[in-house]
C-alpha positions as CSV (number, residue, x, y, z in Angstrom):
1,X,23.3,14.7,-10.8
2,X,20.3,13.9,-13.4
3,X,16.9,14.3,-12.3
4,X,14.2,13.3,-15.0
5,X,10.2,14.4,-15.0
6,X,9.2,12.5,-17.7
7,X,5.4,13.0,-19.0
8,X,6.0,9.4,-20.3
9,X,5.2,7.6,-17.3
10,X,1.3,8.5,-18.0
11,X,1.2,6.4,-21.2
12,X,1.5,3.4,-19.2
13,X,-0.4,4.5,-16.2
14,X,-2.7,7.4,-15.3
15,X,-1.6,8.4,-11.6
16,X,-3.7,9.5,-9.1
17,X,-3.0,13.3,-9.4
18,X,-1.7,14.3,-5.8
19,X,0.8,11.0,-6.5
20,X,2.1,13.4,-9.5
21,X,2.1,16.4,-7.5
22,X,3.9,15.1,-4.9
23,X,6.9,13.1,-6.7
24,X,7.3,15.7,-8.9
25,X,7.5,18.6,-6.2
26,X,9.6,16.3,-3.9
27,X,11.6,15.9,-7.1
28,X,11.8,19.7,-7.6
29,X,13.0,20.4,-4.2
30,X,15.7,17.6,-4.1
31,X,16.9,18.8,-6.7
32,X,17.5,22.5,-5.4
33,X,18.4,21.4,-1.9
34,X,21.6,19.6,-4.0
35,X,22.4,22.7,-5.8
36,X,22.7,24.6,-2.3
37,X,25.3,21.5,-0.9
38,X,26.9,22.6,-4.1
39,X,26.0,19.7,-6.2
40,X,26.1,20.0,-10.2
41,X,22.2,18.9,-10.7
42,X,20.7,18.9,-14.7
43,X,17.1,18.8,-14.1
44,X,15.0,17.9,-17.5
45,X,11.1,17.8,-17.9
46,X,10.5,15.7,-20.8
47,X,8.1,13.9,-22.7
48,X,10.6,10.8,-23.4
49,X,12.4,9.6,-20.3
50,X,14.6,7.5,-22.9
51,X,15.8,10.5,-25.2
52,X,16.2,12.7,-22.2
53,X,18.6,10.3,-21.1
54,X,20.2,9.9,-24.0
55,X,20.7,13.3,-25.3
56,X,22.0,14.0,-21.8
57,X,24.7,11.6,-22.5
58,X,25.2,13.1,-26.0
59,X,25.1,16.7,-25.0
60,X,28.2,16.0,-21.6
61,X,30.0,13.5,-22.9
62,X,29.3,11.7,-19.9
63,X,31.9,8.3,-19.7
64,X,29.9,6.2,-16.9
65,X,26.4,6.2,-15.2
66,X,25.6,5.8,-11.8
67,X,22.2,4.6,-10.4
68,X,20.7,3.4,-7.6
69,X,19.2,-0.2,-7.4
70,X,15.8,0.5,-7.9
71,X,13.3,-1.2,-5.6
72,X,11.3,-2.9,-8.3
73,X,12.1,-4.4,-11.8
74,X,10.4,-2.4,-14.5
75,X,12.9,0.4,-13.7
76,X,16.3,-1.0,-14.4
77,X,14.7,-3.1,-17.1
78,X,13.6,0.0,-18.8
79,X,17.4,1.0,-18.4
80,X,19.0,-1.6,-19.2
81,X,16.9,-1.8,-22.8
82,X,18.5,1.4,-23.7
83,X,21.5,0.1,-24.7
84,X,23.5,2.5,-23.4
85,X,26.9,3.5,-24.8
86,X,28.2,3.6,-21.5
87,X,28.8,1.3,-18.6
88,X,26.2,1.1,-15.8
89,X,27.5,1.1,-12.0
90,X,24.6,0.3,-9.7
91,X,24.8,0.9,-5.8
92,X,23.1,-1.0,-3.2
93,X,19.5,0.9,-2.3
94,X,19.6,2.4,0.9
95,X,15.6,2.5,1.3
96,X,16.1,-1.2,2.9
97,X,17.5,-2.7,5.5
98,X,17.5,-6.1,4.2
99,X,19.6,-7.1,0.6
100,X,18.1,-9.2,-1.5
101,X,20.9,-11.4,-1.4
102,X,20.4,-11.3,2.8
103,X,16.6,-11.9,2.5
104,X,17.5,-15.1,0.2
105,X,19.7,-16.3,2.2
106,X,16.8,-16.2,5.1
107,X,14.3,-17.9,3.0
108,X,16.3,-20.4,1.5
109,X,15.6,-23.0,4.1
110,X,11.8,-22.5,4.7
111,X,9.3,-24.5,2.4
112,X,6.7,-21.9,3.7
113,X,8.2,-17.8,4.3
114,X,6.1,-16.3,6.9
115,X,6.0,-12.8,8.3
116,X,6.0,-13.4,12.0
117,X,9.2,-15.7,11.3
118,X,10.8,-12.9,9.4
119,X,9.8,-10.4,12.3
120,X,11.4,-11.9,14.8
121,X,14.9,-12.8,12.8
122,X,14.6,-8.4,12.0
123,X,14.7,-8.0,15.8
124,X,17.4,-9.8,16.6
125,X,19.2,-8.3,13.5
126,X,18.9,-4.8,14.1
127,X,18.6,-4.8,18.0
128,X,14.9,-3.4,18.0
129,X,12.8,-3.3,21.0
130,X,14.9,-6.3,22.6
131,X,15.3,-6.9,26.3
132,X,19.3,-5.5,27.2
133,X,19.9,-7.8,29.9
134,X,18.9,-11.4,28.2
135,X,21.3,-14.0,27.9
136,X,22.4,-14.2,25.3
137,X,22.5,-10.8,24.4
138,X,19.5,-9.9,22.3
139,X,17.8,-13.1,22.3
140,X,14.3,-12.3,24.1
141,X,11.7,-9.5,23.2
142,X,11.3,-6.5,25.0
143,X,8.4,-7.2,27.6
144,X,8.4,-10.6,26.6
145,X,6.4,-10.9,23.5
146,X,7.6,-10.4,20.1
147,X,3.4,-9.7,18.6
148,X,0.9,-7.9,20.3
149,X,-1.5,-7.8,17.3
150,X,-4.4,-9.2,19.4
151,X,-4.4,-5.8,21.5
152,X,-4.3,-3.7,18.1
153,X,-8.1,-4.8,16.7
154,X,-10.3,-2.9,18.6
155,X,-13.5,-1.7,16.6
156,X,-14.6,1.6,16.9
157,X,-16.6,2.7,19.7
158,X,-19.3,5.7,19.5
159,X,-17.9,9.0,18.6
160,X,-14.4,7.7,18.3
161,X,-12.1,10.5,16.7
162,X,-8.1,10.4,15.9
163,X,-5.8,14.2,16.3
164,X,-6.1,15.9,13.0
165,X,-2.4,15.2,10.5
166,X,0.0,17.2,10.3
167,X,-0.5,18.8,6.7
168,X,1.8,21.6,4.9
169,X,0.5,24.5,2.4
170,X,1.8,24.3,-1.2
171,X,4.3,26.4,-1.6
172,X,5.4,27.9,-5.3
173,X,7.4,25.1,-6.5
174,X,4.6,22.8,-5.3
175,X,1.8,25.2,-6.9
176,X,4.2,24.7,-10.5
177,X,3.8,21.2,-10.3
178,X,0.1,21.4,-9.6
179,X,-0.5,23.9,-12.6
180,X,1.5,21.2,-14.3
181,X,-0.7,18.1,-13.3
182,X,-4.0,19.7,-14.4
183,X,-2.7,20.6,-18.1
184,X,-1.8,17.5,-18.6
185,X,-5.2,16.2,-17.4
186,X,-6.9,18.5,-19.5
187,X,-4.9,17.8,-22.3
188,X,-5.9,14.3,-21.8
189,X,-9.2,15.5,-22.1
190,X,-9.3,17.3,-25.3
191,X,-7.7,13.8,-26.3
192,X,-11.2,12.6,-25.9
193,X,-8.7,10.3,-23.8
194,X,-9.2,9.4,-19.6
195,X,-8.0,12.0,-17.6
196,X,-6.0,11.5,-14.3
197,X,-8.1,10.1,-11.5
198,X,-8.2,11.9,-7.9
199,X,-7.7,15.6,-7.0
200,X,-4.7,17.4,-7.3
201,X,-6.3,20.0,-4.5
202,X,-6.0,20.7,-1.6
203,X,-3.2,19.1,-1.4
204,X,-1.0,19.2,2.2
205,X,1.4,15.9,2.0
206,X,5.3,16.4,2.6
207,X,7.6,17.4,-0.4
208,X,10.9,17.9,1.7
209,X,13.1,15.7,4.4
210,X,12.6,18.6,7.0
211,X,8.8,18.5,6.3
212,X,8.4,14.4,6.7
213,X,10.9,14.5,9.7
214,X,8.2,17.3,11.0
215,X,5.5,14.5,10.0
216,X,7.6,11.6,11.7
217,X,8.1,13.7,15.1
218,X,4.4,15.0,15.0
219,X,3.3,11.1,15.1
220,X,5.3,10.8,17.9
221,X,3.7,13.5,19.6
222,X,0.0,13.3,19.0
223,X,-0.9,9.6,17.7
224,X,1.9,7.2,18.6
225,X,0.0,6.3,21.8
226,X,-3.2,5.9,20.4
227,X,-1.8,4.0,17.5
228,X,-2.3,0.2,18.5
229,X,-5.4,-0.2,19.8
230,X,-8.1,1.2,17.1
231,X,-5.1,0.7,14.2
232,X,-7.8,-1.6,12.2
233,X,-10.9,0.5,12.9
234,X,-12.8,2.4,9.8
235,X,-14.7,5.9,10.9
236,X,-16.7,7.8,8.8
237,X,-15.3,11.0,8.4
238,X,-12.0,9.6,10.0
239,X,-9.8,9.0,7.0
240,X,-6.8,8.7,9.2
241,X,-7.7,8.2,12.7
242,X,-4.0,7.2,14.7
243,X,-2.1,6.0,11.5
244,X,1.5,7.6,11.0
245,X,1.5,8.5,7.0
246,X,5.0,7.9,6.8
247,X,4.7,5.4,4.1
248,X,4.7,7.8,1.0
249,X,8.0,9.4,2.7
250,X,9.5,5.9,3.5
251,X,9.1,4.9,-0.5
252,X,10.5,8.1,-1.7
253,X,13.6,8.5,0.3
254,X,12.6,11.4,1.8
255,X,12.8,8.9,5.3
256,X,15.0,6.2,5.8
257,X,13.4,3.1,8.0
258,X,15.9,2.6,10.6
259,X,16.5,6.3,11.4
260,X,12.0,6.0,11.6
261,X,12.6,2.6,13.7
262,X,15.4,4.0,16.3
263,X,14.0,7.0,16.4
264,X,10.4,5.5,17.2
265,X,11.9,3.1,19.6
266,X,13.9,5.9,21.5
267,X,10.8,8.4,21.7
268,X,8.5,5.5,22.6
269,X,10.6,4.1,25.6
270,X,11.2,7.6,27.3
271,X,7.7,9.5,26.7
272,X,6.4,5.1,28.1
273,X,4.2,4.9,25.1
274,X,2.4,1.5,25.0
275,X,4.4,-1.5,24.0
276,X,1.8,-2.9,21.5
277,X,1.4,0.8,20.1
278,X,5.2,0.9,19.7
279,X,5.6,-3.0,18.5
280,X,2.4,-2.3,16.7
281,X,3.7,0.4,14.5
282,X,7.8,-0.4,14.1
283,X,6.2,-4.0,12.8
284,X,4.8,-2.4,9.7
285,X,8.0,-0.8,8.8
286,X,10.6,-3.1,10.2
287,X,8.5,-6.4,9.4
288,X,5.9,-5.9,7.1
289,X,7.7,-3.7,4.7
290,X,11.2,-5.5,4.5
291,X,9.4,-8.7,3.9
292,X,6.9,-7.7,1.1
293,X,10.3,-6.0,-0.7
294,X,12.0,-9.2,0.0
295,X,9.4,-11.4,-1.4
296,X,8.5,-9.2,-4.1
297,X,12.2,-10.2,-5.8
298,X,11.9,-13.5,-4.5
299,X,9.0,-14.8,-6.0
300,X,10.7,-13.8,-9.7
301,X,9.3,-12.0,-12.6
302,X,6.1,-14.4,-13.3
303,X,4.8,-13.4,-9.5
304,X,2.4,-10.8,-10.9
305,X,1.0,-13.1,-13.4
306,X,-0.1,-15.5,-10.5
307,X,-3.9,-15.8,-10.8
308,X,-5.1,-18.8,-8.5
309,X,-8.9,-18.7,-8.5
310,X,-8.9,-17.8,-12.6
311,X,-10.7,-14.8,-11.6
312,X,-11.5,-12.5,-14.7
313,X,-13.8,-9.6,-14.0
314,X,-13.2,-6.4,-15.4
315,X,-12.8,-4.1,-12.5
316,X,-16.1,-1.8,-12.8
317,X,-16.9,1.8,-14.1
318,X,-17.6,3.0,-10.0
319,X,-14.0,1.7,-9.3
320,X,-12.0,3.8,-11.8
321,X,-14.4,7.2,-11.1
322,X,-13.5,6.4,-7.6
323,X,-16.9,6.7,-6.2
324,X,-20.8,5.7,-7.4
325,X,-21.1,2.0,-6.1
326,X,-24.0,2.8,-3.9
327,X,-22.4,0.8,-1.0
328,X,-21.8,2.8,1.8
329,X,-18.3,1.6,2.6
330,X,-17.3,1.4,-0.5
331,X,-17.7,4.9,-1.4
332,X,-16.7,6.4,1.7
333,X,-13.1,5.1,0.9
334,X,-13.0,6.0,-3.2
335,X,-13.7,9.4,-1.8
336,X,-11.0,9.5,0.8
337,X,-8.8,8.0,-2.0
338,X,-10.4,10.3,-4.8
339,X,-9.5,13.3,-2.2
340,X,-6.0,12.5,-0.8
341,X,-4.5,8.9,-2.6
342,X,-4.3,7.4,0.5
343,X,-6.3,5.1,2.3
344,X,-5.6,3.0,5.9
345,X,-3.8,-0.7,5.6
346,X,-7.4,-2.3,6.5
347,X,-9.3,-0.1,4.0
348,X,-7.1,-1.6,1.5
349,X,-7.2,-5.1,2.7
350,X,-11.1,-5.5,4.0
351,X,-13.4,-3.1,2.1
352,X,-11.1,-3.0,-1.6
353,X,-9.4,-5.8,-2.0
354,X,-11.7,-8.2,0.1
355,X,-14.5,-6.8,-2.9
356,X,-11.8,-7.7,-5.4
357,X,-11.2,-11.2,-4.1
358,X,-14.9,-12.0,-3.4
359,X,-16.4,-10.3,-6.7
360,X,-13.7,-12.5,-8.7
361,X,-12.2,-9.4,-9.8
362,X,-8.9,-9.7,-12.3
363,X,-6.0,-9.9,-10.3
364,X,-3.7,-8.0,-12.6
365,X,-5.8,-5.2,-13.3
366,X,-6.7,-4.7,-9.9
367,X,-3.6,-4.7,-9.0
368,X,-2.7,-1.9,-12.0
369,X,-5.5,0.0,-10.0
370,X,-4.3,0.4,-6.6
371,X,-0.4,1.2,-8.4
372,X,-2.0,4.1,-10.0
373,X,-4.2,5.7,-7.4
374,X,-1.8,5.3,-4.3
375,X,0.2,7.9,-3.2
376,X,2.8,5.4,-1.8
377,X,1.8,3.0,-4.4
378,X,5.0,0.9,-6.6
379,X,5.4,-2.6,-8.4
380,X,7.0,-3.4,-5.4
381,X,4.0,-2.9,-3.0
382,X,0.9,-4.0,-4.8
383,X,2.2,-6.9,-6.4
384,X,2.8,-8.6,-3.0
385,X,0.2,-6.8,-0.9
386,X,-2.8,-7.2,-3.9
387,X,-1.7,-10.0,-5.2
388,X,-0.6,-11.9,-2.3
389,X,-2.3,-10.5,0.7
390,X,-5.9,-9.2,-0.8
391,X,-6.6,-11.7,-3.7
392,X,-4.5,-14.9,-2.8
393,X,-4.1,-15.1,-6.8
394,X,-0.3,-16.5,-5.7
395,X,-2.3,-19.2,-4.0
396,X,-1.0,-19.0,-0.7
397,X,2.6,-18.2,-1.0
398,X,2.5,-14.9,1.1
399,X,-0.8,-15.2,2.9
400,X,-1.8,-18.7,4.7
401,X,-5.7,-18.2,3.9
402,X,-7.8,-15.7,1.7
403,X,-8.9,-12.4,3.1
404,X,-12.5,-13.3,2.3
405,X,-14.6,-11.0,4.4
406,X,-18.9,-10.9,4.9
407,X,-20.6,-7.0,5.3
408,X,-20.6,-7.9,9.3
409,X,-16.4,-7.7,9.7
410,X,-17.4,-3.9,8.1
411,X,-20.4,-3.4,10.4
412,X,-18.0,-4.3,13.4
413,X,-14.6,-2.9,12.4
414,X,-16.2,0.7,11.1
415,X,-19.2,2.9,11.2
416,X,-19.8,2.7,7.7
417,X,-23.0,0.5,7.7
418,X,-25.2,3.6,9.5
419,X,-27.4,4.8,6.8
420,X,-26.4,2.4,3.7
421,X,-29.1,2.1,1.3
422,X,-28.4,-1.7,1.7
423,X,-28.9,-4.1,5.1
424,X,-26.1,-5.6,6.4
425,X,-28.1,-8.5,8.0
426,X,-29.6,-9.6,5.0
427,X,-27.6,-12.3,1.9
428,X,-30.1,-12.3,-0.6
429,X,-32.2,-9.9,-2.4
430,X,-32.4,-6.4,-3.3
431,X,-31.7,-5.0,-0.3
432,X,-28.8,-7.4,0.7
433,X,-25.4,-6.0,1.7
434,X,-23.1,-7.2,-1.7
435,X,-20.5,-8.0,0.1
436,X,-22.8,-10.8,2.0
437,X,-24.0,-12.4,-1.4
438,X,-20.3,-12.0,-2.8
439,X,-19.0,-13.8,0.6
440,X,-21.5,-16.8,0.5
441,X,-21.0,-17.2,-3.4
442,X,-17.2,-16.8,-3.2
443,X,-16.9,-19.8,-0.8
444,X,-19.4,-21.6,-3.3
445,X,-17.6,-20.8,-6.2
446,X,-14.6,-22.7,-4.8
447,X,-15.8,-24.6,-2.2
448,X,-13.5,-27.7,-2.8
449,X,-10.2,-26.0,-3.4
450,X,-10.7,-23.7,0.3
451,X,-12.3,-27.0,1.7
452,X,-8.2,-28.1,1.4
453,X,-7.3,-25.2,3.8
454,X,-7.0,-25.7,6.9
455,X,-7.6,-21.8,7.7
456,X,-10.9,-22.4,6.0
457,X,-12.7,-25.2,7.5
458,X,-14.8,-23.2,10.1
459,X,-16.0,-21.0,7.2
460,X,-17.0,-23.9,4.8
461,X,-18.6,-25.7,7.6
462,X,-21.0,-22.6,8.3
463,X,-21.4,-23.0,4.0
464,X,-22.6,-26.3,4.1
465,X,-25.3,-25.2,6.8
466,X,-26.8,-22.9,4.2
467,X,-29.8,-24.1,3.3
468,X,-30.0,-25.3,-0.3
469,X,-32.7,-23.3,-1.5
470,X,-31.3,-20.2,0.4
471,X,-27.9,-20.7,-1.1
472,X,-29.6,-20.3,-4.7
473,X,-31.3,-16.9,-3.6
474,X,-27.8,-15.6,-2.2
475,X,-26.2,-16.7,-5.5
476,X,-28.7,-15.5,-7.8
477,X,-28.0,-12.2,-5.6
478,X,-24.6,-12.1,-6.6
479,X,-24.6,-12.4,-9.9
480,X,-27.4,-9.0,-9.9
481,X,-24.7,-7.2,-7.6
482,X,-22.4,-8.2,-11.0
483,X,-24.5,-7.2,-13.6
């Protein structure tokens, strides 16, 4: 077995530094829990993934390679344009449930791919959360209902408070990889270059299977029940709340989903968890995950160019210093991120990528952006989820409307609008919330292309009650929140 840590990855992308720490150190202990089930393992740092590879070749005479499919393109390209002297055997990933070749043959017939469709036919498939009895056999959802998304957007009431996660303390392999991460940030440094973004310390996330089984069963334990209801509420000081950080371990290997699903659906039935808790939280694995890695090779290679509104704004400096926008919100999340690489699902969607999508932000380079400083971040994920879900640069072919969001969906999802330097109730002038100027001029912007969507019609009716002279204020607002 080859295991490469390549210090070449950072040329194309400085990663947030507990993503490094953790990779790496999950990397470092895979590799000497296969030398204790007796495995052969070569483990290389390196500054050139390509010439580690190579010279490994060289240096054992090795006759055939064996890899993986990797979950996203860039990887096997980058194999593949080695050239290598040798033939290439790749196995079928087993961080899926669905093949490609399955999820094609499931979207071949359908002029529009939706998730809820895909859901449903995942159910069936695997026999999750199905009633036993129904005839046919597997043909109706358990308690009757396939979605129970409508019971899972609560907003936050006073003093609401999730149990603290289930954290783990570096241990010396981990502490060798931290060492590791900050010389090469400093290094960066002395460059007179950017150094990595985010803290490598304290750092508490999983780096073995036993540990993010420990995570997994802890879930179950403590925030499984309380997962549905308050799943899209934002708390200050709450960076986590109910939400099962299982993702990172899910993306690495460290879990596999249907051992997460069956035993989620096993624990949830016997301890009587809430149904929409359950469904709530197998849908993001079993639906929402398959079908963005199904899409994601679906769509083809020219999917991340997609850019439908021709937005083209550099991303600004507050974004990549994770923290200095002066919105409330805004920085309470960059500092979660800065301080863990992980935000919550709605975080993502309503609060960054709704300010992407609304400030005309470049699609691309956001989508770069949230690669780099997620911890569970991969081509795979944010092309489809940033692209698709937050920006609706792909014009529609994952999401049915844009995610365009006002300062009152954050003022009734989270607590963040308490004490903001800006008013929430207010679209124009210097003491406007942005994101209610960046709202009101988005829809302006491209009134008559939304005007098309159906989705869209309520919010471009309440546009064209804006009063002329109002609308000009709000706008001129919006283009000072842009410098």
């Amino acid at each position: 077995m080859l295991l490469i840590e390549s210090d070449s990855v950072l040329a194309r992308r400085r990663y947030h530094r507990q993503k490094l720490v953790l990779v790496w150190s999950a990397m470092r202990h895979f590799a000497a829990d296969l030398r204790q089930d007796g495995w052969t393992v070569d483990y290389c740092e390196a500054t050139s993934f390509a010439a580690a590879l190579s010279d490994w070749i060289a240096v054992h005479g090795i006759s055939a390679l064996h890899l993986m499919e990797p979950a996203e393109r860039p990887f096997r390209q980058a194999i593949e344009r080695l050239n290598l002297p040798i033939p290439l055997h790749w196995h079928r990933s087993n961080a899926f449930l669905w093949s490609r070749e399955d999820f094609a043959d499931w979207a071949r017939p359908y002029r529009q791919l939706r998730m809820e469709l895909f859901y449903r036919e995942s159910r069936r498939r695997f026999g999750v959360l199905m009633e036993p009895a129904a005839e046919p056999a597997g043909s109706k959802p358990l308690g009757g209902q396939w979605n129970y998304d409508q019971a899972n957007r609560k907003p936050p009431p006073k003093g609401l408070a999730g149990p603290a996660p289930l954290s783990f303390e570096p241990d010396a392999i981990t502490h060798a990889v931290i060492a590791k991460v900050e010389r090469l940030h400093e290094d960066l440094e002395i460059r007179g270059e950017s150094g990595l973004p985010g803290r490598s310390e304290p750092f508490g996330w999983a780096v073995t299977r036993p540990q993010a089984l420990a995570v997994l069963e802890h879930f179950i334990a403590t925030r499984l029940d309380g997962f549905g209801p308050y799943q899209d509420a934002m708390v200050q000081g709450q960076p986590t709340l109910w939400h099962a950080l299982l993702s990172p371990y899910l993306n690495l290997g460290l879990l596999g989903p249907l051992e997460v699903i069956r035993r989620l659906e096993q624990a949830g039935l016997e301890r009587g968890s809430p149904l929409a808790s359950l469904e709530g939280v197998i849908r993001q694995i079993l639906g929402w995950r398959e079908y963005t890695h199904g899409l994601y090779w679906w769509f083809g290679p020219d999917y991340p160019r997609r850019n439908h509104f021709g937005a083209d704004r550099p991303l600004p400096t507050w974004l990549e210093h994770l923290g200095g926008s002066g919105m409330a919100c805004m920085d309470t999340v960059l500092a979660e991120l800065a301080a863990t690489g992980y935000v919550h699902h709605i975080q993502r969607l309503m609060v960054l990528a709704n300010y992407g999508l609304i400030a005309g932000l470049d699609p691309q380079a956001l989508t770069d952006w949230f690669h780099r400083q997620f911890i569970d971040g991969y081509d795979w994920v944010m092309q489809t989820n940033v692209i698709g879900m937050g920006l609706f640069a792909d014009g529609g072919l994952l999401a049915s409307k844009p995610y365009a969001a006002s300062g009152s969906y954050i003022n009734r999802m989270s607590t963040y609008c308490k004490g903001c330097r800006y008013d929430v109730k207010r679209r124009s002038g210097p003491q406007a919330c942005p994101f209610n100027a960046l709202y009101w001029d988005f829809l302006a912007r491209h009134q008559d292309s939304l005007a098309r969507n159906p989705r869209m019609a309520l919010m471009i009716r309440q546009l064209e009650k804006v009063p002329a002279e109002e609308l000009v204020d709000i706008r001129t607002t919006a283009r000072t929140v842009l410098g």
